[in-house]
C-alpha positions in Angstrom: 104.6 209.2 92.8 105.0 206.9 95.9 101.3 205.4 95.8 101.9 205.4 91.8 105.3 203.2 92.7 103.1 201.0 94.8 100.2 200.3 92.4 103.3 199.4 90.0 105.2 196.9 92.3 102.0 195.6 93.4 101.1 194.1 90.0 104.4 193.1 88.9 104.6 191.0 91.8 101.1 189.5 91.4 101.9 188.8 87.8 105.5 187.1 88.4 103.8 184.7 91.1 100.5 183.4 89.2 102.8 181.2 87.5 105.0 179.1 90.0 101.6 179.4 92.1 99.7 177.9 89.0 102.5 175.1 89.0 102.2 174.3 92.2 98.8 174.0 92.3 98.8 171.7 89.5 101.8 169.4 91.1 99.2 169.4 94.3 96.0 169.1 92.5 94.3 172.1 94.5 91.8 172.6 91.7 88.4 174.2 91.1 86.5 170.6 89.5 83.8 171.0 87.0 80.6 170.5 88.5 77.0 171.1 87.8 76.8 174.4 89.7 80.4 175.2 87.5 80.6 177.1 84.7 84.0 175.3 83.2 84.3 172.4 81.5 88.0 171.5 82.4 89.8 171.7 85.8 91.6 175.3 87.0 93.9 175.8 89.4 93.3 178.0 92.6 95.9 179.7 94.3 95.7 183.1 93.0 94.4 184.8 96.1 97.9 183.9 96.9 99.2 185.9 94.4 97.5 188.9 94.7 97.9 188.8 98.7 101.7 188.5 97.9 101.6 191.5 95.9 99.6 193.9 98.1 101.6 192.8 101.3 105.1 193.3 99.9 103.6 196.7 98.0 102.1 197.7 101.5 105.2 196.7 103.5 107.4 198.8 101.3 105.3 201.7 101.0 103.0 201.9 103.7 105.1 200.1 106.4 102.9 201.5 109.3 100.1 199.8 108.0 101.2 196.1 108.6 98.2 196.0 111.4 95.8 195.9 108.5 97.9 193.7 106.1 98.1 190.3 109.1 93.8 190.8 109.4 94.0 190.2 105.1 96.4 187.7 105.1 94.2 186.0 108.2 91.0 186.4 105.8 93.4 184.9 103.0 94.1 182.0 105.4 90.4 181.4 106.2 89.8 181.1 102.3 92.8 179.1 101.4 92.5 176.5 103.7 88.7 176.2 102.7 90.0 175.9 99.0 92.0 173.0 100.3 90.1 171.3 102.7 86.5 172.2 103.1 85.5 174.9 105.8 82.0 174.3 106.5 80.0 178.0 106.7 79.7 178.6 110.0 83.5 178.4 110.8 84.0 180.7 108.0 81.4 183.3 109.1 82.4 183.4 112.9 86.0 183.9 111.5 85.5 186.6 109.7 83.2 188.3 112.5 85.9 188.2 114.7 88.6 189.4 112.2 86.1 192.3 111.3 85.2 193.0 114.9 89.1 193.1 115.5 89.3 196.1 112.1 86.7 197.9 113.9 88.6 198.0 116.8 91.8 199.5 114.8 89.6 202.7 113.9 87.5 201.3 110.7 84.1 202.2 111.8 81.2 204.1 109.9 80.2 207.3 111.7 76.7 207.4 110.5 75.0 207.7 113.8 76.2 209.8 117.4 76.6 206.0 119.0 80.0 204.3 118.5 78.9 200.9 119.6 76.2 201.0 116.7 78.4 202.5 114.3 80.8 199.6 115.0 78.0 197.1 114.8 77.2 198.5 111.2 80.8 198.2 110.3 81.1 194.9 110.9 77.8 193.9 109.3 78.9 196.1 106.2 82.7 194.3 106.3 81.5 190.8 106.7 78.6 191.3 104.0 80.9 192.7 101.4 83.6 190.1 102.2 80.9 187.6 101.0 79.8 189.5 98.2 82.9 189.7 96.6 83.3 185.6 97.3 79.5 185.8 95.4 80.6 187.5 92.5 83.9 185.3 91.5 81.5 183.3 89.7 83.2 184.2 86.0 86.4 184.8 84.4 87.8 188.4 85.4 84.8 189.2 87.5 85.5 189.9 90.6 88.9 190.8 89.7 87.6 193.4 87.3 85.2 194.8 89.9 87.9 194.7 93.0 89.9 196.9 90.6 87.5 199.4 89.8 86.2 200.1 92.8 89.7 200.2 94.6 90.8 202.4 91.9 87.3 204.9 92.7 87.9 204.9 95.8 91.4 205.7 96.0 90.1 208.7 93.6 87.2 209.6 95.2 89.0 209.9 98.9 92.9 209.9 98.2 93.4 209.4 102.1 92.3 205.6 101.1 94.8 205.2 98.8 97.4 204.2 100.5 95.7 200.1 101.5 93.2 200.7 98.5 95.8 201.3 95.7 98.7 198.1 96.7 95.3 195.7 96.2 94.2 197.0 93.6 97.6 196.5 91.4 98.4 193.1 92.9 94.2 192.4 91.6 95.2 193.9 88.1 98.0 191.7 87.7 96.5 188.6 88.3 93.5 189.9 86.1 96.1 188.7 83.3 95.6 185.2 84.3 92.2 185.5 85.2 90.5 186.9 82.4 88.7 185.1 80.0 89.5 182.0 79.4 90.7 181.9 82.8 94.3 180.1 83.2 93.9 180.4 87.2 91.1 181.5 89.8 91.7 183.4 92.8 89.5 181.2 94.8 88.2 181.6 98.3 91.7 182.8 99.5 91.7 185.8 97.1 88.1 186.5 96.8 87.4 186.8 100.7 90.3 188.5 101.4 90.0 191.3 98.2 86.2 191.2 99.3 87.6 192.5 103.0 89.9 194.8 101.7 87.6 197.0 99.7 85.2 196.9 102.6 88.3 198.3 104.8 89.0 200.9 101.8 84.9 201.6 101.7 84.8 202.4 105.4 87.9 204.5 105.7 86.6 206.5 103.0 83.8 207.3 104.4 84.6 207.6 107.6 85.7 210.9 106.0 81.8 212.4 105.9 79.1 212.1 107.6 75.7 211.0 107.5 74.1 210.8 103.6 77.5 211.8 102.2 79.2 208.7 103.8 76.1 206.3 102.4 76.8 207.6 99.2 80.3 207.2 99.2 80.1 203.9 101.1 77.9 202.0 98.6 77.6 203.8 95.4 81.4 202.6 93.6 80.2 199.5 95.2 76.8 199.3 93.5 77.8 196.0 91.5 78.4 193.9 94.2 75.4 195.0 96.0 73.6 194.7 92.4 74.7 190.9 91.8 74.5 190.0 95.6 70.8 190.9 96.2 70.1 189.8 93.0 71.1 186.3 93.9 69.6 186.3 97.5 66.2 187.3 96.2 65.9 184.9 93.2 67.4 182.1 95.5 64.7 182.9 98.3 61.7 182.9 95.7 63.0 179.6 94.5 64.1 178.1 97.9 67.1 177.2 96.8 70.0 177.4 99.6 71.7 180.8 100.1 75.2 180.1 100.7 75.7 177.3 98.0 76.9 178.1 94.3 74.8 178.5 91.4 74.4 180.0 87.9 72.3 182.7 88.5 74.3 185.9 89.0 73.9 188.7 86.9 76.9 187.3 85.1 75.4 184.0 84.2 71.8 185.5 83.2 74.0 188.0 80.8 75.6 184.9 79.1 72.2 183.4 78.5 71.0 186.5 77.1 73.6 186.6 74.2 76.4 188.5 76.0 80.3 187.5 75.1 82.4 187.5 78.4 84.2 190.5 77.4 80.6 192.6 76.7 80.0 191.7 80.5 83.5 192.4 82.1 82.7 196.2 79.9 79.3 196.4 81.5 81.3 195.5 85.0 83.7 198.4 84.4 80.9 200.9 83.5 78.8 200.0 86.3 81.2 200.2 88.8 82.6 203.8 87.5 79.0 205.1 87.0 78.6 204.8 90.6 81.9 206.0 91.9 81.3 209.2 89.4 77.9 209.5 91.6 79.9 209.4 94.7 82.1 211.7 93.2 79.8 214.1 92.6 77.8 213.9 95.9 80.7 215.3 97.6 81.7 217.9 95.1 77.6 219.7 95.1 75.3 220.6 98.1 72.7 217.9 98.7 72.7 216.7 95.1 71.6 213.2 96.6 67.7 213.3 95.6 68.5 214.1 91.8 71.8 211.2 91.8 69.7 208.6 93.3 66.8 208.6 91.6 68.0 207.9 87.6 71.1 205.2 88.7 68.2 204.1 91.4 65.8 203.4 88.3 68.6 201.7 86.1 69.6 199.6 89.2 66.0 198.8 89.5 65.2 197.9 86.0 68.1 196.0 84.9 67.5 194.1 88.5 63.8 193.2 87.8 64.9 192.6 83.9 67.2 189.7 84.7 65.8 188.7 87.7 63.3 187.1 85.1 65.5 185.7 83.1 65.6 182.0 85.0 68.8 180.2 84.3 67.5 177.0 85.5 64.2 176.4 84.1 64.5 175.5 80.4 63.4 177.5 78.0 63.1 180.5 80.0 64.5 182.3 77.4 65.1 182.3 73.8 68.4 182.6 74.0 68.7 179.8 77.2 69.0 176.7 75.4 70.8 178.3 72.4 73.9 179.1 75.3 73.8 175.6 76.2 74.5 173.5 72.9 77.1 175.7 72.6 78.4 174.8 76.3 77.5 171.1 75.5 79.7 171.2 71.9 
């Protein structure tokens, strides 16, 4: 009932503060701008990591009052994003930041026993923390996205190992209620303040939980409900090498944007989000409830992942007429 109370608080909270945060970032003008690597037409206002920080922190202070250690390294990751949504950070800054803030979780007990040495089981943490922080800043490139896929996999993984539920299930109310705002057509983003710190959160949740297995076991249960942020982040990082197009900056060609050109609604893609991101905690699941079941989980989701990856890895968002459907999305864009 008590982590049921918190979910609850957690996204009433959110909810009630997107909308003086959405006023004030209007009377400031701390706005996402259209631009050509933007997928909106009008300006939206950020602050609604804010929110959903706000709800999580008074949701873990209540609840989980022990945990406070954990809540000041998000709300530092939250700091590092909002003031780069305010004022610039260049990438660097941002990157040695969140080293350090990872290095620092590590050092509170969030490490991934995969191997008999703690010092490279540390190192992997915080190459696992600091990747999936980034991810998650990737995949906020549509309405409800990475809101919807923060959600589920905090959700699956406070299911999947109930020992994470107490940081995993605060975040991922405070992320449901700002999904209301978020969703399609998005009223408010989260920006860098909300999707670097819900980014760092879930890695925290990840590595707790599988801190509670080891070796294969804890692979699975480390990456598998995270499948779609791995899925759209390698996605992006291969197309943009083959193209030679900088890593780190923006562009529309996610697995969200290459959906849209292919004929599907926002909705359809948020559904295929939610389906994805259960599939693979449901693997997970079932990896720790059977024997070595690994070999015959991996390899059908392996050949899906691979499939739909090569698939839309060939659909080419920025060379015209790459698809049929390409040019089609973009009169109706234009009008």
């Amino acid at each position: 009932m008590t982590l049921l109370l918190s979910f609850l608080v957690a996204v009433a909270i959110a909810l009630v503060l997107t909308y003086p945060l959405r006023l004030l970032a209007l009377r400031f003008g701390i706005m996402d701008r259209p631009g050509p690597r933007k997928g909106h037409a009008e300006p939206v206002p950020y602050l609604g990591g804010l929110a959903i920080f706000a709800g999580a922190a008074v949701s873990i202070s209540v609840f989980q009052p022990a945990e406070w250690d954990i809540l000041a390294l998000l709300g530092l990751v939250a700091l590092i994003g909002l003031v780069d949504d305010v004022r610039y950070l260049p990438v660097w800054i941002k990157l040695i930041g969140e080293v350090a803030i990872a290095a620092s979780a590590v050092a509170l007990g969030f490490s991934w026993n995969v191997t008999d040495s703690p010092e490279l089981n540390g190192g992997l943490a915080i190459i696992w923390i600091v990747g999936l922080t980034n991810s998650f800043n990737l995949l906020d490139n549509m309405d409800g996205l990475a809101s919807t896929a923060a959600a589920c996999a905090l959700v699956a993984l406070a299911l999947i190992v109930p020992s994470s539920a107490s940081l995993a299930l605060p975040l991922a109310g405070a992320t449901v209620g700002f999904w209301f705002v978020n969703r399609p057509q998005a009223r408010m983003f989260m920006g860098d303040a909300g999707s670097l710190m819900l980014g760092f959160g879930v890695a925290l949740c990840s590595i707790g939980a599988a801190d509670t297995e080891r070796g294969l076991h804890s692979l699975v249960i480390l990456a598998f409900p995270l499948a779609l942020a791995i899925f759209d982040t390698s996605l992006v990082i291969a197309s943009r090498l083959a193209t030679g197009r900088p890593i780190q900056l923006g562009g529309q060609d996610h697995f969200s944007h290459r959906l849209r050109l292919l004929g599907w609604s926002p909705y359809q893609i948020l559904a295929a989000a939610v389906a994805g991101s259960f599939t693979g905690a449901a693997c997970a699941s079932l990896a720790l409830s059977f024997p070595n079941p690994q070999a015959w989980l991996a390899l059908p989701l392996g050949v899906i992942f691979v499939a739909a990856w090569a698939g839309l890895l060939r659909v080419d968002p920025y060379v015209v007429g790459a698809h049929p459907q390409v040019e089609v999305v973009r009169e109706q864009r234009r009008g």
